[in-house]
N, C-alpha and C positions, 0 to 999 in steps of 0.2 A: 519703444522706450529703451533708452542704453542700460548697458547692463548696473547693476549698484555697484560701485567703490565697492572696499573691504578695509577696514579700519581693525586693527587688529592691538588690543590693550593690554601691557602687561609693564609688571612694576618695574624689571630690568630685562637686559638681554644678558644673563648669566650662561652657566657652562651643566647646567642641569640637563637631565630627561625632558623636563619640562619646555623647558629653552627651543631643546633642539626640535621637538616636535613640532614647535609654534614657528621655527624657521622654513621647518618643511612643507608647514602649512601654507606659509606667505609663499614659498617657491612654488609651489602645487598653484596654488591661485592665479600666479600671476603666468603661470606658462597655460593656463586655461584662458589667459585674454584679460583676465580683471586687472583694473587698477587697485594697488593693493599698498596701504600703507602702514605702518608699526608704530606707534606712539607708547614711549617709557617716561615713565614716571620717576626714577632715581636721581640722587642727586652728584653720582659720580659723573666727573669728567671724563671719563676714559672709553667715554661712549666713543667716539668719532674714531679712536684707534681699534675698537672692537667690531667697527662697521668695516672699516678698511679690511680686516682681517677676513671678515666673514665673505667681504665680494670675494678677497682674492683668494680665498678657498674653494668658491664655487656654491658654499652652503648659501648666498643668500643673490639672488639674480640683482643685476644692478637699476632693473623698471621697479624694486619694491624700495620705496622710498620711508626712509626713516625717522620719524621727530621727538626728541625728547625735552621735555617739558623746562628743564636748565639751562640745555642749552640752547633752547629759542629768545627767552629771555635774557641772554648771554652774546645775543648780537649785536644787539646796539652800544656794549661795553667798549669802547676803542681808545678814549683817555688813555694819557699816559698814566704808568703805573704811581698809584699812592706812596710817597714814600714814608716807610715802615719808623716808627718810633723805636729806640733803642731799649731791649727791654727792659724794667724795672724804670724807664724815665719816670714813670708819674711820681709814685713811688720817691725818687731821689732828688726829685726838683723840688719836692715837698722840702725833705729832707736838708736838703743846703740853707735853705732859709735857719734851722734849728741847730745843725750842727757847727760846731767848727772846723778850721780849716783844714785840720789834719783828719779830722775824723772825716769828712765832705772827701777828699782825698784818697781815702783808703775804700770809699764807696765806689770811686771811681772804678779800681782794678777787678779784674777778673781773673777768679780760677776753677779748673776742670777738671770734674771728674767724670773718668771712665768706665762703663762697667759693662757686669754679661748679669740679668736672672731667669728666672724661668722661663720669662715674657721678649726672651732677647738680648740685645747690645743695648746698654743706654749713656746720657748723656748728663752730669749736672753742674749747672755754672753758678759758681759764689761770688759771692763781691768782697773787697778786705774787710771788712767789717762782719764777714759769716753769714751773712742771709745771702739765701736759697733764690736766685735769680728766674731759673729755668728747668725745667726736664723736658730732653729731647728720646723720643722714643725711637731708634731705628729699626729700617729691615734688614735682612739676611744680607741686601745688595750695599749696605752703608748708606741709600736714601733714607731721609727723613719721614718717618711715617707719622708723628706730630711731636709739636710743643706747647708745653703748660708752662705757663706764666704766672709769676708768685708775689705777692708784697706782701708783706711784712709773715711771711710763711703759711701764708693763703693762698690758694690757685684761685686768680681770677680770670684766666683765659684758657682755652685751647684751640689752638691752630692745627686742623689735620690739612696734611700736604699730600701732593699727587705731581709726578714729576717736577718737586724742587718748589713749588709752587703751593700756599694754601688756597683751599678749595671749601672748606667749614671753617666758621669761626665759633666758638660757644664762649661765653660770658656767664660768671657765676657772680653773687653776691657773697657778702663776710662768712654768711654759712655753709658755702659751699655749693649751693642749689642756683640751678642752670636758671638764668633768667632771658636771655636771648641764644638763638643760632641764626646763625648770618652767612650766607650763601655768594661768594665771593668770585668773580669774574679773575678771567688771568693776571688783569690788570692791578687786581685790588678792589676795582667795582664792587659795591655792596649791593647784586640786585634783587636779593630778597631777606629778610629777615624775618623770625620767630619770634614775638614775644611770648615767655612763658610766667606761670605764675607761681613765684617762688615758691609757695606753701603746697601746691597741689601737682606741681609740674603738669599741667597742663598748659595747652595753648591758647592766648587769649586775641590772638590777630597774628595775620601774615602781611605785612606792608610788602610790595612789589614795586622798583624803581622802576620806571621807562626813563631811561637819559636822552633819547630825543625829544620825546616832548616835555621833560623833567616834570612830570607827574608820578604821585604814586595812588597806588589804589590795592585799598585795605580791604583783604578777604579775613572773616571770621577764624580759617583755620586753613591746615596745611588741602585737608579734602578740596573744602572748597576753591581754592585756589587751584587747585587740577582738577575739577568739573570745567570750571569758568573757561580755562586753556582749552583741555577737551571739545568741550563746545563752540571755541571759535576754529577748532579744525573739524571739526563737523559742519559745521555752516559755511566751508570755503567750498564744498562741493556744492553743485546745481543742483541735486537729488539728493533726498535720503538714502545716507551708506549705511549698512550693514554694522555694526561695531561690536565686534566680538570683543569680551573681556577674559582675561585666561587668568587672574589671580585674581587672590579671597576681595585684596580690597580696591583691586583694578573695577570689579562689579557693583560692587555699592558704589565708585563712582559714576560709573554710564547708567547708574538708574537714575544720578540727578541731572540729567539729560534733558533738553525738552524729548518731553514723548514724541510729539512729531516730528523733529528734525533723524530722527535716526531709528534704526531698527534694531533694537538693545537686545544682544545673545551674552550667551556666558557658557563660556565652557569650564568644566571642573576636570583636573590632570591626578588628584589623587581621592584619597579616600574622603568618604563625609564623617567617619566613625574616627571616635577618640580610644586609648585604651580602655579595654583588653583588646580592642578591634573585632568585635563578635557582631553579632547581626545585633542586639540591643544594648550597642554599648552608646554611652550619649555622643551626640552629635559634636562635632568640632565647632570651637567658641569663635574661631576667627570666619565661619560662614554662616551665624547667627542670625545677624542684621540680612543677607542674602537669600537666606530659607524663610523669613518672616513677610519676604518681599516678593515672593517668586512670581505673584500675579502681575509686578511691573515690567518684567522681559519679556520679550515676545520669544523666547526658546532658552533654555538649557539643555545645553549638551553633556551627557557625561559618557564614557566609556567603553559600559560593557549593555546588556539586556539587565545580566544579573544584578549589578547593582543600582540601577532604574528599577526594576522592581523592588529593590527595599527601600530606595529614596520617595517610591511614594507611596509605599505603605506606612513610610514613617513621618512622611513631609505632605505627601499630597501632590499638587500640581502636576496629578498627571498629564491635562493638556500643554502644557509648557516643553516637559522634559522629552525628551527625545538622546539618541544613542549615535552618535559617529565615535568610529575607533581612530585613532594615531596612523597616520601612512608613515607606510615605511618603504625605503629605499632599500633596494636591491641590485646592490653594486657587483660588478665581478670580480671577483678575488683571483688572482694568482691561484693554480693547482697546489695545494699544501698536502702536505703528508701526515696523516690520522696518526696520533700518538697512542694504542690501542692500553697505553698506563696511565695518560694522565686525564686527569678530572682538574676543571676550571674555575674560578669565580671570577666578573667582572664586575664589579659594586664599588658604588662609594661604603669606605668602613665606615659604616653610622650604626648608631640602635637598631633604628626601622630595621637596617638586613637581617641582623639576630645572626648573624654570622660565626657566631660559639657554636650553633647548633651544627654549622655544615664538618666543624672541626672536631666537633664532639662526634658526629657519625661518621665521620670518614677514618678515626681513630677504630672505630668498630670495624669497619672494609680491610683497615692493613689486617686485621686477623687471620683474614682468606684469602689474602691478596697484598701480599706483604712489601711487592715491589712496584705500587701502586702510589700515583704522586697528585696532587694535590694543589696546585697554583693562584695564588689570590691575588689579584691587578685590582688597584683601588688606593685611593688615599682617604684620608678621615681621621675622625675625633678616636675611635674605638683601635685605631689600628697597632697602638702600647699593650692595651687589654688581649689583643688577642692574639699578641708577638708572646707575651706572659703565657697566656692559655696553651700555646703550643709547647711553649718553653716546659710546662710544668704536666704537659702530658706526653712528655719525650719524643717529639712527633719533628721536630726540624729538618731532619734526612728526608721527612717524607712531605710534609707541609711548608712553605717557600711562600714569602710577599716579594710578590715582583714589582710593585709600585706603579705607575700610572702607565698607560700607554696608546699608545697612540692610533694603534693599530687592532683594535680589539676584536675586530672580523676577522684577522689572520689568527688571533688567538684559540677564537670559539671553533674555528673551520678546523685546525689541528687539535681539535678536545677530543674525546671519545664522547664526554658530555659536560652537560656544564649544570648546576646546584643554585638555587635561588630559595635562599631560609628566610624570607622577608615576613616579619608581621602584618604588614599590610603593605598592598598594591594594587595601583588604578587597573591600567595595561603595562605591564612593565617592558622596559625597550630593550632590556639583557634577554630577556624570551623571547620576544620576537626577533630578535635579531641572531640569537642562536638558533632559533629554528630557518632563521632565510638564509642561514649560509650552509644548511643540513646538519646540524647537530641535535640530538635529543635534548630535553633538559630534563633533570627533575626535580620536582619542586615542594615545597610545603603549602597544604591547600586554603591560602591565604586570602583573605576579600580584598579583591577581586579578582585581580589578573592571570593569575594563572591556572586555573580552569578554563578561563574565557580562553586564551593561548594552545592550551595542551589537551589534546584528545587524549587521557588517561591508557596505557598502554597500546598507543595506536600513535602518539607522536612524542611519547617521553610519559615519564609517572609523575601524577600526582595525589601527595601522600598525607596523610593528617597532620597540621598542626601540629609541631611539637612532638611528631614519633619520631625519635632517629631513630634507632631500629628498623622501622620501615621505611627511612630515609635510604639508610645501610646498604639495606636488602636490593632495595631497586636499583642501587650503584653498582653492585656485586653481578646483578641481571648483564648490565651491558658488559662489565671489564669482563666476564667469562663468557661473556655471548657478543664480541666485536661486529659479529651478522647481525644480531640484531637490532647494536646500535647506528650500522648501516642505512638497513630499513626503516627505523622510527626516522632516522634524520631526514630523507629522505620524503618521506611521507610529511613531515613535518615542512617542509617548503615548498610542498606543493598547497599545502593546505592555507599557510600563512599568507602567499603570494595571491591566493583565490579572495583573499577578506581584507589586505592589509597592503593590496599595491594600490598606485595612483587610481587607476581608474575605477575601481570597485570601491577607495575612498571618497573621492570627488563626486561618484552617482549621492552617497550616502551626506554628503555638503548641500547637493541640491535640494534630496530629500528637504534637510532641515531648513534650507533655506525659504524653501515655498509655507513650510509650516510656518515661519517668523513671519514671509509675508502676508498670510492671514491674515494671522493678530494683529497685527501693526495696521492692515487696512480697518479690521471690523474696530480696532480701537478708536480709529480717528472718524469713523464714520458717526460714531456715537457722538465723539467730543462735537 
């Protein structure tokens, strides 16, 4: 029997941990021989240039074939383009009938205003007569990032654009409440829409254009409408594929799958715990519907050992759940020169890092180590807050945001070590990834990942929750002991390379694979 396809499900192909790992996934796979393909759910256009991107990086081999669910329905679009109504026509056509001729006249002109707030540049166009025609939001680049359309000083449109081009259209009624979104080809094509229902905003159908055969066919809601797609790219193979789901709601939808067309896995990238993130803190709301189901997949995958043993002490399905970690790549870096003063962070600035806390103890370190630096590579929501926090604990000479880079294996290889305050983490790829280029880390002992990662004094520290003090102390261990952040790092890649390169990953794919294919036979043997 040929081997199974590998259908691999996830809502986009973003710039997350998560992202990357599910590309290294499809590469792994498909240099093992499978056919392997990636199916997104999003409704951005900008897929096609983010695939380009990724072949000509290298990050994604050109046999793993890519389909997203927009723009498959986005082929048969080739009509010339719709031509655009002038804004406020409906509006002003009314209006001529009622006015006269000077006043009909003064509707006609238009004037501009420009501006900057907190949200950006913007745009708003009047007509002589005063009413508010348009508001145009731009980006930093001077593209249009959307406009809202106005009669009688009501938004009853917004058009979001993607290079020069709307790509969403939403539709409000008098009160303001969305009543359609409309999914718009280059052309102007309308080949999908949302009806919603004003009073509830929910959805009450998704009609889908085919322009060749000028039908439409009406799904219930947006899910269903990407089950249905789904499933006709599962049924284009000769065999039941494999279809891995990697997001909350990528998995409820491969559960409405026919059971026998495919072998339903689900992988989870972070935690199942909501705050405080403690072993009994309740479960996350957005894998609700997924934990109440688990007997319909034939495997979930998460992480670590340790957190499969609370997911089914807390959930159950322990015959389902099974444990593959993240492959990681193990590049050769360039010979860098160990900085034996500076300590690192690479993170997106979000909540989850808790990232006050690495700047709160390392405030503690310059006590005994006064010429000791401090570096944080990262962009995010938090990253004002904690430009403040340093500001307001005199720390600037020694604490530095370097901003995003591009390079972040050359950073962690030149660290002494590198700090992960994270309230919660699955496997996190900042650890593993400073341990495969030999650098210690030390970390706060977070569910999950960094226990899973760091042998506690043997490949970097991990420290309680919330002590900086003993966050401190352990940082203080290496800058006065450069030997022994030699050795942790050191040991630390030999360890990481033993559990987390290709081939010790792909034994542990198989593992799960043969488990799914059980279930999937004894299921069907019943039916």
């Amino acid at each position: 029997m040929a081997a199974r396809p590998i259908v691999i499900v996830l809502h986009q192909l973003g710039f997350g941990g998560a992202t990357k790992a599910v590309l290294d996934q499809a590469a792994m796979f498909s240099r093992d021989g499978r056919e392997v393909l990636v199916a997104t759910l999003d409704d951005s256009p900008a897929q096609a240039a983010r695939v380009e991107e990724l072949h000509a990086s290298g990050l994604l081999p050109a046999a793993v074939r890519i389909l997203n669910v927009h723009e498959e329905h986005c082929l048969g679009s080739v009509a010339a383009p719709v031509s655009e109504a002038p804004s406020g026509w409906l509006r002003k056509r009314v209006r001529r009938e009622r006015l006269g001729r000077v006043e009909s006249t003064l509707a006609e002109e238009r004037f501009v205003e420009s501006g900057h707030d907190s949200h950006g540049d913007y745009r708003r166009e009047f007509d002589g007569t005063g009413d508010l025609l348009t508001f145009t939001r731009l980006h930093k680049t001077g593209a249009i990032k959307h406009i809202n359309y106005y009669e009688n000083a009501i938004r009853v449109r917004r058009d979001q654009y993607l290079n020069g081009v709307p790509h969403v259209r939403s539709l409000y009624d008098a009160n303001g409440a969305q009543t359609r979104e409309m999914f718009l080809a280059k052309n102007g094509f309308c080949y999908a829409q949302r009806w919603l229902d004003a009073g509830t905003g929910r959805g009450i159908g998704v009609y889908v254009a085919d322009r060749q055969s000028g039908e439409v066919v009406r799904h219930s809601g947006i899910p269903a409408w990407h089950v249905a797609w789904l499933q006709s790219v599962v049924d284009s193979f000769s065999i039941a594929p494999y279809v891995v789901a990697e997001s909350s709601s990528a998995i409820t939808k491969i559960m409405g799958l026919r059971s026998d067309s495919a072998i339903r896995m689900a992988m989870m990238h972070n935690s199942h715990l909501t705050a405080p993130f403690e072993v009994n803190s309740p479960l996350r709301p957005d894998y609700e519907a997924t934990f109440n189901r688990m007997s319909e997949l034939d495997a979930f995958l998460v992480l670590s050992e340790r957190q499969r043993g609370d997911m089914v002490t807390r959930i159950g399905a322990e015959d389902v759940m099974t444990v593959v970690p993240n492959v990681l790549r193990f590049p050769e870096i360039a010979e860098v020169e160990r900085d034996v003063k500076l300590v690192s962070v690479v993170s997106r600035l979000a909540p989850q890092k808790s990232l006050h806390e690495a700047i709160h103890a390392f405030s503690l370190v310059l006590r005994d180590v006064p010429d000791a630096r401090l570096e944080i590579y990262g962009g995010g929501p938090s990253k004002r807050e904690l430009e403040s926090l340093v500001e307001d604990l005199g720390l600037r000479s020694s604490v530095t945001f370097e901003g995003r880079t591009k390079e972040p294996l050359k950073v962690m290889a030149r660290s002494l070590c590198t700090i992960s305050t994270s309230e919660w983490e699955a496997l996190p790829l900042s650890i593993a990834e400073s341990l495969g280029v030999g650098t210690p880390v030390v970390a706060y002992d977070c569910l999950y990942g960094p226990s899973t990662l760091i042998k506690n004094e043997e490949t970097g520290f991990v420290v309680p929750r919330g002590d900086r003090s003993e966050l401190a102390g352990a940082i203080l261990k290496l800058l006065q002991n450069p030997a022994l952040s030699q050795r942790l790092g050191e040991a630390g890649r030999e360890d990481v390379k033993s559990t987390l390169d290709e081939e010790a990953v792909l034994a542990r794919w198989q593992e799960a694979f043969g488990w799914a294919d059980q279930r999937f036979s004894a299921r069907n043997l019943q039916d």
